[in-house]
C-alpha positions, 0 to 999 in steps of 0.5 A, spaced: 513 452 776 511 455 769 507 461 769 501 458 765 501 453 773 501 460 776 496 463 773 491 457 774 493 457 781 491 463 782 484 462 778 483 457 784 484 462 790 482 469 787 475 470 786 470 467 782 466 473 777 458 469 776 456 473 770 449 472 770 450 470 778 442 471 779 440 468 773 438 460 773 445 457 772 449 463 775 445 462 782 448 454 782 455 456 779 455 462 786 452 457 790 457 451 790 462 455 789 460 458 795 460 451 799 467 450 796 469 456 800 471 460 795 470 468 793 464 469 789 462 475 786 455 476 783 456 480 776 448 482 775 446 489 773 444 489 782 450 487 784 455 490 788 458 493 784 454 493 778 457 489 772 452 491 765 454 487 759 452 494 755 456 499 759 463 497 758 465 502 764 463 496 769 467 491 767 474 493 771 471 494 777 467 487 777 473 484 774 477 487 781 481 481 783 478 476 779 482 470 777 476 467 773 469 468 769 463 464 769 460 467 763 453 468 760 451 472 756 443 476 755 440 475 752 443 470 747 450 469 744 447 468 737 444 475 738 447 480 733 453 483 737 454 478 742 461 476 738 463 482 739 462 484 746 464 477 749 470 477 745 471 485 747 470 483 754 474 476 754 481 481 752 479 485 758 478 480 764 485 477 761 488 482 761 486 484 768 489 477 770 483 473 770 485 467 765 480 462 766 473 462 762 467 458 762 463 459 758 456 458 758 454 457 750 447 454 746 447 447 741 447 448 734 447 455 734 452 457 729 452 465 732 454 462 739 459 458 736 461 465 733 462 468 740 465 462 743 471 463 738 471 470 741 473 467 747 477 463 746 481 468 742 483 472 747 488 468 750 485 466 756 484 457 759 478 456 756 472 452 757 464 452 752 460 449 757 454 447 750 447 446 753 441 443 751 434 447 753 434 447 761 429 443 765 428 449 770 425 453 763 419 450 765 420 451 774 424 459 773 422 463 767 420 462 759 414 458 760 413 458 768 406 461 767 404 457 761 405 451 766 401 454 771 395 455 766 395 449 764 397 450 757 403 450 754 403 453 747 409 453 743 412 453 736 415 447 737 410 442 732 413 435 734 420 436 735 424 433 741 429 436 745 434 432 749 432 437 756 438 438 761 437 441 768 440 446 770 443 443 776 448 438 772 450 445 768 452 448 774 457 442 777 460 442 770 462 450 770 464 449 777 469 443 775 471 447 769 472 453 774 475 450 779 480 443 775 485 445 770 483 438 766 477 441 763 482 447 760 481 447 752 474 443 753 468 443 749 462 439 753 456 438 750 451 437 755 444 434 754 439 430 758 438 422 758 432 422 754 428 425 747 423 429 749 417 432 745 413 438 748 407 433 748 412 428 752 414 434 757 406 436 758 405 429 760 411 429 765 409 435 768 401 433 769 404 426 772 408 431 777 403 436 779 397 432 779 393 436 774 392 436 766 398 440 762 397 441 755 401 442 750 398 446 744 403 448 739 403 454 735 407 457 728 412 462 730 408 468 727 404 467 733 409 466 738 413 471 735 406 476 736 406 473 744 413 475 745 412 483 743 405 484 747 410 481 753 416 486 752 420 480 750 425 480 745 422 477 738 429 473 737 428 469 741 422 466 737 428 464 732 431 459 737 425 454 736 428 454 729 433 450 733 428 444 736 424 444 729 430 443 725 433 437 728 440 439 729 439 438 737 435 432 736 440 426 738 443 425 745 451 427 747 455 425 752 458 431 756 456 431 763 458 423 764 465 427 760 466 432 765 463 428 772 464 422 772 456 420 772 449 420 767 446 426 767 439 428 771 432 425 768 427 430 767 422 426 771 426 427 776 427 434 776 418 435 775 418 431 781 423 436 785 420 442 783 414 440 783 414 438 791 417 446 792 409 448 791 411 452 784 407 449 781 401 450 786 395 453 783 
């Protein structure tokens, strides 16, 4: 047996750390590895222990007999610094023994893509888990309230964005986790469809029963938005992504990774949509 044969077994059977593991991918990565049978531990900064991506301190202990590392980063790989921390951190889990990483990274973002080669550096099995915006953006975070208003105003003009739901990333990191075939990997994940924000309003009207509208906004104003919320104004740079084209296309990486079609966004609004979210 080879030592790469040994470290990868020993990636199977030791615990997997969930970076983010209360976030909105972390969460369905725990919980189907936890179906699985397999050790989990949820590295968040209410974790037990602690893991804080700005201490480094915390790091050994949340890496403490781990074999592999589901990672995603906060607030964005793109964001200054980010190259730097996961590379930093990427060599460190290495060299505490856990060698398989996957890494939760963004379409067409070029800073991202600087982080992902970070990783891959370290000398780890790897595998960049590229994704679309989530599905469940609508459902758990960003513009939850917004579709609880009734309006959805964004700087997104009438660009499209192939949405994927969250739960087809998660299956696609668990079998990266879990299946040595996916080491070395690049999966770009989307949607089966082009959606516009028009289009989304539309779906989640028809979902809920009730009008949704989209109203689109420049990014000065979106940017103004984010700061009275305490949010980071970077992330109003990401809807340069949308507005650009560059995701505008549809890619393959979960019919790759699984063996199937990825999920429609019509079905993920009428799921969420029957778990009273959206309720008003």
């Amino acid at each position: 047996m080879t030592q790469n044969t040994q470290s990868t077994k020993a990636a199977h059977t030791k615990t997997t750390l969930v970076i983010g593991g209360t976030g909105k991918t972390g969460r369905r990565v725990a919980e189907r590895l936890t179906e699985r049978g397999l050790p989990v531990r949820v590295g968040s900064r209410s974790g037990e222990p602690s893991f804080v991506w700005e201490d480094p301190a915390t790091w050994e202990a949340a890496l403490d007999g781990v074999g592999a590392v589901y990672i995603t980063y906060y607030p964005d790989l793109a964001f200054p610094g980010a190259a730097e921390t996961v590379g930093e951190f990427s060599r460190f889990a290495v060299g505490k023994g856990a060698r398989r990483l996957v890494l939760l990274s963004g379409r067409g973002e070029e800073g991202a893509q600087t982080s992902e080669r970070a990783m891959q550096d370290s000398g780890a099995d790897w595998t960049v888990v590229r994704a679309s915006w989530f599905d469940q953006n609508f459902s758990e975070s960003f513009f939850l309230e917004p579709v609880l208003a009734g309006e959805i105003a964004l700087p997104t003009g009438d660009a499209v964005e192939p949405f994927v739901d969250a739960d087809d990333i998660a299956e696609v990191a668990v079998a990266a986790l879990t299946d040595d075939k996916h080491i070395g990997k690049i999966y770009e994940l989307s949607g089966p469809r082009l959606l516009s924000f028009h289009d989304v309003a539309a779906e989640l009207s028809k979902a809920t029963g009730r009008e949704i509208r989209y109203t689109p906004v420049t990014i000065d104003e979106y940017r103004a938005v984010l700061e009275e919320n305490g949010l980071p104004v970077e992330f109003a740079d990401l809807f340069g992504l949308i507005l650009d084209g560059r995701n505008a296309h549809l890619v393959d990486g979960v019919q790759q990774a699984l063996g199937r079609p990825p999920r429609d966004f019509s079905e993920f609004a009428r799921d969420a949509a029957a778990t009273g979210v959206w309720a008003v």
